[in-house]
PATOR-9654 format. One line per 5 residues: number of its first residue (from 1); their letters; for each residue x, y, z of N, C-alpha, C. Coordinates in steps of 0.2 Angstrom, whole numbers, plus 5000, padded with zeros to 4 digits. Example, Ala and Ser with C-alpha at 12.3 -4.5 7.8 and 13.67 -1.06 7.14 Angstrom:
2
1 = AS = 5066:4972:5039:5062:4978:5039:5066:4984:5039; 5064:4989:5035:5068:4995:5036:5064:5000:5039
This chain:
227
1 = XXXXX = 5004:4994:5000:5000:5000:5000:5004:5006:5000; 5003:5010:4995:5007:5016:4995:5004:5021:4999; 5009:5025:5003:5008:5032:5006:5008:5038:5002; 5003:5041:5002:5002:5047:4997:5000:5052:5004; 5003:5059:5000:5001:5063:5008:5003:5070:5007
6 = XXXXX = 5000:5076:5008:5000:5081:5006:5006:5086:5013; 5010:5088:5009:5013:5094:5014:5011:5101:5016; 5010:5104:5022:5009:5111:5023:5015:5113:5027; 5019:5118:5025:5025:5120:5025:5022:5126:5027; 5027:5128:5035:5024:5134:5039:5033:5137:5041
11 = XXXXX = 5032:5143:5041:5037:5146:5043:5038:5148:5050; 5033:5145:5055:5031:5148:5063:5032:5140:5065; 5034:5137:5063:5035:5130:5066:5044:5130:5066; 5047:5128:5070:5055:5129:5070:5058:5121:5069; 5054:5116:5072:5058:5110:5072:5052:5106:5070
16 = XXXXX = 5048:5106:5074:5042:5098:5075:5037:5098:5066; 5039:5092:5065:5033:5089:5061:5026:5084:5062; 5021:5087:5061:5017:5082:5063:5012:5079:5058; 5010:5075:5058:5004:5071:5054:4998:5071:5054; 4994:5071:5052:4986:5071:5054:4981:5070:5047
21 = XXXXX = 4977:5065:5048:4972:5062:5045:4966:5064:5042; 4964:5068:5037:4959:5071:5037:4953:5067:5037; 4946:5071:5036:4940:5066:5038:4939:5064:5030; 4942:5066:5025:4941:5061:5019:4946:5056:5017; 4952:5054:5024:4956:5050:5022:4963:5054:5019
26 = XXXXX = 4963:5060:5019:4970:5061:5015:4973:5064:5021; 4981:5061:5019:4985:5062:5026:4988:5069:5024; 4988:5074:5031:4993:5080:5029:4999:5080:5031; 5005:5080:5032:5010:5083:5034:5012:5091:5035; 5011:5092:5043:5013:5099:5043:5022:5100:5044
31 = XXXXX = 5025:5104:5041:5033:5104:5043:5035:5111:5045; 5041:5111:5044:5045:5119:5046:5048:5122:5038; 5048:5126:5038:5046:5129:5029:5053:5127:5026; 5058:5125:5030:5063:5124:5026:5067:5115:5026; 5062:5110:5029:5065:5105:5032:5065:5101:5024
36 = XXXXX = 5071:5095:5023:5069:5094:5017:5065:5089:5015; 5063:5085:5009:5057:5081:5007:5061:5075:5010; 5066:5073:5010:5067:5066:5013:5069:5064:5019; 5067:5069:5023:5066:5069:5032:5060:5072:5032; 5055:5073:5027:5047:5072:5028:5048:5064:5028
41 = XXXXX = 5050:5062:5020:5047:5053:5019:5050:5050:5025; 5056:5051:5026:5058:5047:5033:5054:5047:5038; 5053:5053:5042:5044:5055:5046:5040:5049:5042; 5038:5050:5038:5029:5047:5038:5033:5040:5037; 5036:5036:5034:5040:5030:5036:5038:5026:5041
46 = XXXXX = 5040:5029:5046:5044:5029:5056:5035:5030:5056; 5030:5034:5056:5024:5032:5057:5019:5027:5051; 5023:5023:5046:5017:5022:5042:5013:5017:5047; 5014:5012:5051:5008:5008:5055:5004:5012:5056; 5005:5017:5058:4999:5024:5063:4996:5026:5058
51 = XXXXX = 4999:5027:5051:4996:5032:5049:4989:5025:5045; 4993:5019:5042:4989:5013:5038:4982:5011:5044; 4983:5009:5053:4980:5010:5056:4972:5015:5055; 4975:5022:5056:4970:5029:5055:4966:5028:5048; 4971:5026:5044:4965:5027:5038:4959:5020:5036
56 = XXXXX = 4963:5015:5040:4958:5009:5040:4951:5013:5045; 4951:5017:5050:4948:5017:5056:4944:5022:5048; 4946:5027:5047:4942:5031:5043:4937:5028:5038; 4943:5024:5035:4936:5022:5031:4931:5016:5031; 4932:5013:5040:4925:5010:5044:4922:5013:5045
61 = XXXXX = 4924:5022:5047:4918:5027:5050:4916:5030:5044; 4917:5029:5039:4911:5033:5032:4910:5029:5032; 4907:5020:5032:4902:5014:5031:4897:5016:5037; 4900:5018:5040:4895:5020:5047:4891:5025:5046; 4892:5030:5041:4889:5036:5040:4883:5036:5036
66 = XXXXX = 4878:5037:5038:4873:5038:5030:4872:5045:5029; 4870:5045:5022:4867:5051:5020:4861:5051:5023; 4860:5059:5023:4853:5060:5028:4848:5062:5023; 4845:5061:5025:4837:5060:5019:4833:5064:5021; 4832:5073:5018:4824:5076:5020:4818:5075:5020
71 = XXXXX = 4816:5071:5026:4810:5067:5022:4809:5065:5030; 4801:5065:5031:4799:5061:5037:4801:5057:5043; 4801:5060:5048:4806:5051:5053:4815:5054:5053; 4817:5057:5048:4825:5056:5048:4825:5060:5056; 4831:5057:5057:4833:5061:5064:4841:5067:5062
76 = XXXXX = 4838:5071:5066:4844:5078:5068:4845:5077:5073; 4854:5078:5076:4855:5078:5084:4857:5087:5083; 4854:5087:5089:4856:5096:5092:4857:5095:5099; 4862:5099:5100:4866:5098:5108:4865:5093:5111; 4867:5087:5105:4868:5078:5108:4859:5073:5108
81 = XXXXX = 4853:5079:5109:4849:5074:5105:4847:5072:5102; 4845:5067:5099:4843:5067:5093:4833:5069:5091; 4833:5070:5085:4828:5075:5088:4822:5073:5077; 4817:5070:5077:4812:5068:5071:4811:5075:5068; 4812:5073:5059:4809:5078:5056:4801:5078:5054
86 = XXXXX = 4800:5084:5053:4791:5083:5050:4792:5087:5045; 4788:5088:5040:4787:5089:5033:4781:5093:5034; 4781:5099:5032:4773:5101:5034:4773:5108:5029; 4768:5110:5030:4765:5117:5026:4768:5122:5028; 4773:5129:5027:4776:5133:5033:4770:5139:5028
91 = XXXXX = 4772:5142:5037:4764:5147:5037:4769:5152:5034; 4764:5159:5033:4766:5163:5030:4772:5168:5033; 4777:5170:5030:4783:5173:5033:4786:5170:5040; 4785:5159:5039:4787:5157:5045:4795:5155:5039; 4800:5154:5045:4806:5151:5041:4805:5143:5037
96 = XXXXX = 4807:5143:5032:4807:5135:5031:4810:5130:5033; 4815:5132:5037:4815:5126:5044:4815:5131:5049; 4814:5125:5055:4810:5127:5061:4811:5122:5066; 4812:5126:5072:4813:5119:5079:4809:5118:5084; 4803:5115:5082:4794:5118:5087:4794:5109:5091
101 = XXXXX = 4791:5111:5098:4790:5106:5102:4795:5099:5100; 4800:5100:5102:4805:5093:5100:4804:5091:5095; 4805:5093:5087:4804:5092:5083:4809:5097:5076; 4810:5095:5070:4812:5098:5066:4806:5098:5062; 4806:5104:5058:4799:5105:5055:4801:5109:5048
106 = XXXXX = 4802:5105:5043:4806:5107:5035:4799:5108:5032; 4798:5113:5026:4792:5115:5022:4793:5111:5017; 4786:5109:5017:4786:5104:5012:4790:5105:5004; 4790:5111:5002:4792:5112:4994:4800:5115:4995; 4801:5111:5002:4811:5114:5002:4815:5109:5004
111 = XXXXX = 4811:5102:5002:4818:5094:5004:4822:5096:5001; 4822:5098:4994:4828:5099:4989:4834:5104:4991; 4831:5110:4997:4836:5114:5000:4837:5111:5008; 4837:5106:5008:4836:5102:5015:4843:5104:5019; 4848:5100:5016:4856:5102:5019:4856:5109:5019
116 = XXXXX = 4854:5112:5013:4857:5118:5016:4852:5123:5021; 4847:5122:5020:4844:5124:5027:4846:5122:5033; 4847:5117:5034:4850:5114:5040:4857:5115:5043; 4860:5116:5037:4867:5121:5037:4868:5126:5042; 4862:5130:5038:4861:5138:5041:4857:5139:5046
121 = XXXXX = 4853:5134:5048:4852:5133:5055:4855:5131:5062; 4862:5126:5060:4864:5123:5065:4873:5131:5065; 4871:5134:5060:4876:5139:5057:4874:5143:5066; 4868:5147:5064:4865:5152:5067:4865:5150:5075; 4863:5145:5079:4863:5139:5083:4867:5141:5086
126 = XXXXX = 4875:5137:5082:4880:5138:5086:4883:5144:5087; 4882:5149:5083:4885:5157:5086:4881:5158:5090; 4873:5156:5092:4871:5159:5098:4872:5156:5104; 4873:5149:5104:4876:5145:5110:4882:5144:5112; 4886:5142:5108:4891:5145:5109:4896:5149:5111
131 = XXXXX = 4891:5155:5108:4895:5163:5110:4893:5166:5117; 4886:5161:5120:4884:5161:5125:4890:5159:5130; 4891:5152:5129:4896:5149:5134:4903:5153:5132; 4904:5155:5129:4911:5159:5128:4912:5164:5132; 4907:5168:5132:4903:5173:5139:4903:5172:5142
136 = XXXXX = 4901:5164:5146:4901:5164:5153:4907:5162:5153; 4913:5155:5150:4920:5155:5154:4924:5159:5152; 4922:5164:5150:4929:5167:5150:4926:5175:5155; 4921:5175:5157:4920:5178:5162:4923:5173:5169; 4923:5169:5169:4923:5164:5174:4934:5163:5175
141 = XXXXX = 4934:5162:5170:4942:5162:5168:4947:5167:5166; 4942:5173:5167:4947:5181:5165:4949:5178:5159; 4946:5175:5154:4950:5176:5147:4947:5179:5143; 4948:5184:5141:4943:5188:5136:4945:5184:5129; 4943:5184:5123:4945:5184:5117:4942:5190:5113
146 = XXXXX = 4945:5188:5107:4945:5195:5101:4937:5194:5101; 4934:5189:5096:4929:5188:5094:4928:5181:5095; 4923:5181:5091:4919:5172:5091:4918:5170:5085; 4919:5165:5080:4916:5166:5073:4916:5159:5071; 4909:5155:5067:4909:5150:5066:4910:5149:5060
151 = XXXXX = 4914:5144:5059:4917:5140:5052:4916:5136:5050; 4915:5132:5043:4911:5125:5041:4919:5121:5041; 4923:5120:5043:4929:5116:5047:4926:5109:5047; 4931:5103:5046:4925:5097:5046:4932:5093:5050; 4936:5096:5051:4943:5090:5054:4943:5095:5059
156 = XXXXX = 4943:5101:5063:4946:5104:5066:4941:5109:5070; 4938:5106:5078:4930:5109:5080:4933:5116:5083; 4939:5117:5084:4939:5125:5086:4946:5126:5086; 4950:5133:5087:4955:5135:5085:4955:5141:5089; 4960:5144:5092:4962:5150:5093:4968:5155:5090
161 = XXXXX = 4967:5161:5087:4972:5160:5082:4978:5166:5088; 4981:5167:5085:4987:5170:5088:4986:5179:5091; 4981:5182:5087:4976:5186:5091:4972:5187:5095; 4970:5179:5098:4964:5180:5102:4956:5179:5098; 4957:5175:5092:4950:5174:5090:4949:5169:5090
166 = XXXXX = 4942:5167:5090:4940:5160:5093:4938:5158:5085; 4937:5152:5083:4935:5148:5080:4930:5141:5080; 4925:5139:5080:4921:5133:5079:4917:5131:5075; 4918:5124:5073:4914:5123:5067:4908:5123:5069; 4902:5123:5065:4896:5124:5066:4894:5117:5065
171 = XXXXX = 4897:5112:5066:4896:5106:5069:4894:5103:5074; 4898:5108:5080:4900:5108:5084:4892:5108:5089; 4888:5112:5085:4882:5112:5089:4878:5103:5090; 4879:5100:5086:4876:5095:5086:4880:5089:5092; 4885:5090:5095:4885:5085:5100:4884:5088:5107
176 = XXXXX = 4885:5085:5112:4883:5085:5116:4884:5092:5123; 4881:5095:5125:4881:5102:5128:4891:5104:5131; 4892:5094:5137:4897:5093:5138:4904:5094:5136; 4902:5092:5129:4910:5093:5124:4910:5097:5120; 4903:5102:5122:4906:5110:5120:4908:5113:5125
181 = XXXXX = 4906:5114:5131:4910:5117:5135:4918:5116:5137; 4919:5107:5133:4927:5105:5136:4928:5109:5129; 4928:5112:5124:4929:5114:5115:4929:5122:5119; 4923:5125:5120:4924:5130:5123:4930:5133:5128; 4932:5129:5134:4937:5130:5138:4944:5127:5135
186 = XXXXX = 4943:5123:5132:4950:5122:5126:4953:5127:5124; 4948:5130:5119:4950:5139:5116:4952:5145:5119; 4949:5143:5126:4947:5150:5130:4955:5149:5134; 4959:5143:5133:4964:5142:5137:4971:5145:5132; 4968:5143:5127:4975:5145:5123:4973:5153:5121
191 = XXXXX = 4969:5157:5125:4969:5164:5124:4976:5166:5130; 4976:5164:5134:4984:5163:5138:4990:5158:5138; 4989:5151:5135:4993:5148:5134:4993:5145:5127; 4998:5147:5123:4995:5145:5115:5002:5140:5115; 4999:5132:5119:5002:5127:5118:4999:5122:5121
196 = XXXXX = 5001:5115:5122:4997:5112:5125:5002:5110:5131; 5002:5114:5135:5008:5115:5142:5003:5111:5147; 5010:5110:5153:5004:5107:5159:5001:5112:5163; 5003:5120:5162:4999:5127:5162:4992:5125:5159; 4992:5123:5152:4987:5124:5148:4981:5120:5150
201 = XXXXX = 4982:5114:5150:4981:5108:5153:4977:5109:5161; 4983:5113:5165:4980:5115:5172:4972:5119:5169; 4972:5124:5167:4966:5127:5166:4962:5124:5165; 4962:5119:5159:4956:5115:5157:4953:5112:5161; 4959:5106:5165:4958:5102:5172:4953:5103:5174
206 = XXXXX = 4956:5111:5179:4953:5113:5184:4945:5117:5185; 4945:5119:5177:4938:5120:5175:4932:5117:5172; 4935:5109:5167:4932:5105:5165:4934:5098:5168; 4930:5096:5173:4935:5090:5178:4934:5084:5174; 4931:5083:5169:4931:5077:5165:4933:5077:5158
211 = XXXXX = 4936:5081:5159:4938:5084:5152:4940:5079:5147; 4945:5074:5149:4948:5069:5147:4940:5063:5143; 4935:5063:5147:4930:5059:5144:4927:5062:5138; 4925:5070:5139:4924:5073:5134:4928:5073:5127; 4936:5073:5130:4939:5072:5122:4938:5065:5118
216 = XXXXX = 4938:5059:5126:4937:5053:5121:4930:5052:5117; 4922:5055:5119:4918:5056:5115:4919:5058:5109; 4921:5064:5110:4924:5066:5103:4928:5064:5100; 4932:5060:5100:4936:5055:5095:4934:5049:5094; 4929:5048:5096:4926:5040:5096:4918:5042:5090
221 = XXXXX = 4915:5049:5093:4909:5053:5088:4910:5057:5082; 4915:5059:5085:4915:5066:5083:4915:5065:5073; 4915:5059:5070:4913:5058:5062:4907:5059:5062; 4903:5056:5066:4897:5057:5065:4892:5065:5066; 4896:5070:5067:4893:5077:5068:4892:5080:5060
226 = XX = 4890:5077:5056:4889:5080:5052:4883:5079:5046; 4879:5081:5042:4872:5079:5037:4874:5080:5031
């Protein structure tokens, strides 16, 4: 089995190269801008088990994914639960999706715009709860950040960039309230420690005490966050 694998060459990286899988199976190599290409292939070499591993695990978790059908019965998870669509008439100047009595509620003559309303639903969602919980710990945590802004990211649920801006996919709204606040406090940690230090780690700890179960959720679900 041959290794194929994309490079991303960063000038803020001084020495560590690292590896990582994307969710359609293509492997990236992130490096230092000037390392050369045959101490790249030696790197992915020294990890091919890990990497041949990962890609086996990904492509059991797309067999496990189905496409989601707009149509009657299909279920949508929002904040981890799962939740029946209805198909029905939308009243005048009502939106054509809608979240009434534990339900999702798609107008009849918009299945065909079904993903994408559902997009811009779970879009909207997560900048309001979200930006909610960012509010509360970093009020909690004296961590202010720049802004908040949701991204359609599909490998990577949040980010903080080097001035303080937060990052999350808007995926992120569909799992569970818990492993947004451990994604939350993640972010809001590297607004003072932009690494993953036993500083960084203290903050998360001490603020999400189960934090560690939270990430394993997410790496055992986190393919499944998406329509």
């Amino acid at each position: 089995m041959e290794l194929n694998y994309e490079v991303v060459r960063s000038r803020k990286r001084k020495r560590t190269i690292s590896l990582h899988l994307k969710a359609n199976g293509t492997a990236v190599v992130y490096a230092p801008h000037r390392i050369p290409i045959p101490e790249i292939d030696r790197f992915v070499r020294e990890k091919q088990s890990w990497l041949r591993k990962k890609i086996r695990e990904s492509g059991e978790r797309q067999k496990e994914i189905r496409t989601k059908k707009y149509v009657k019965g299909e279920i949508f998870f929002f904040l981890g639960d799962p939740y029946p669509l209805k198909i029905g008439a939308a009243a005048l100047g009502c939106d054509k999706l809608d979240f009434l009595c534990g339900q999702f509620v798609l107008a009849e003559d918009s299945a065909l715009q079904g993903r994408e309303l559902f997009v811009d639903w779970y879009r909207k969602s997560a900048q309001e709860y979200i930006g909610e919980r960012v509010d509360y710990f970093s009020q909690a945590l004296k961590l202010i950040p720049k802004g908040v802004k949701i991204s359609n990211a599909r490998c990577r649920w949040g980010s903080c960039s080097q001035d303080n801006h937060l990052h999350f996919s808007w995926r992120l709204i569909m799992a569970p309230c818990s492993v947004i606040d451990y994604l939350v406090v993640h972010e809001l940690a590297h607004v003072q420690e932009k690494n993953h230090s036993g500083r960084f780690w203290d903050i998360v700890g001490n603020t999400i005490t189960d934090y560690k179960k939270q990430r394993i959720w997410l790496k055992d679900n986190g393919h499944t966050l998406d329509i």
